[in-house]
C-alpha positions, 0 to 999 in steps of 0.5 A: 569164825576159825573156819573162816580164818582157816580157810583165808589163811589157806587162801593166802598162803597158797596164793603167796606160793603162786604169785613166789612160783610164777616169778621164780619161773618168769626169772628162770625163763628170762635168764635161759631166753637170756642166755641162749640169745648171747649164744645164738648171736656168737654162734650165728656170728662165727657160722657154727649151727644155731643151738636148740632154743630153751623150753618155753616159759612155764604156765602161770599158776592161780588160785581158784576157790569160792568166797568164804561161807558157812559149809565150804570145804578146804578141798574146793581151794585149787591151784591150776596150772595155765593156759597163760604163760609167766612171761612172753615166749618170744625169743628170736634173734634181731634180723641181720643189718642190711648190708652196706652198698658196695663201693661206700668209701669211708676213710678213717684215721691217720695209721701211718705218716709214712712215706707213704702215708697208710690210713684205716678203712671206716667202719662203713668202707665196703670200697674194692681194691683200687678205689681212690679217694682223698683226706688232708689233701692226699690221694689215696687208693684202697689196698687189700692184702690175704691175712690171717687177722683182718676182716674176711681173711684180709687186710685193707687200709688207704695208701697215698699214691 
């Protein structure tokens, strides 16, 4: 009988320290894969070379012991390591958005009453220099200028001509 409570006692305790091991590895491998992906996506973002991705998550830990009876030794309670893993060892970038067709004249909202009057280019304006459109019954033309804090090194917005 105190055998018996002996060896399910074992049996417990090394299976809370499994089941405790293999969530703290599951966390610890959620926050790096976590991380290096808010990384990756800046670095991607501002064309520097990708860093290497963590290690993969650890392999799961289990129990492994025959049932109870009269004669089993404590020494036949094994913990093993693997072949599954703790969590899933993806971890890969979301694939870059398709890029929007050229000439898609989007434009936003009124920047300045002028005269002339100036309006922001759409989030969706792919619209090279030139291109006309028309908003609150004013036509406009897409102008572009080299600067330092627009998008690609320039400044675009809509003037009315």
């Amino acid at each position: 009988m105190f055998d018996q409570f002996i060896y399910d006692n074992i049996m417990q305790n090394m299976t809370a320290m499994a089941l405790h091991s293999n969530d703290e590895e599951a966390r610890a491998w959620r926050r790096r894969r976590d991380d290096w992906l808010a990384n990756a996506a800046i670095e991607k973002a501002i064309k520097h070379p990708l860093s290497p991705k963590p290690r993969p998550p650890a392999q799961k830990a289990t129990v492994v012991a025959p049932p109870w009876a009269p004669g089993v030794e404590q020494s036949e309670i094994k913990l093993f390591l693997g072949p599954e893993l703790v969590d899933d060892p993806a971890c890969d970038l979301p694939p870059d958005p398709s890029p929007l067709p050229q000439g898609v004249v989007d434009v936003g909202a009124l920047a300045w009453l002028g005269p002339p009057a100036a309006y922001a280019r759409g989030s969706l304006d792919t619209a090279a220099p030139g291109q006309t459109a028309t908003k609150d019954g004013r036509n406009l033309v897409a102008v572009q200028i080299p600067s330092p804090f627009g998008r690609d090194g320039f400044c675009r917005w809509y003037q009315e001509v």
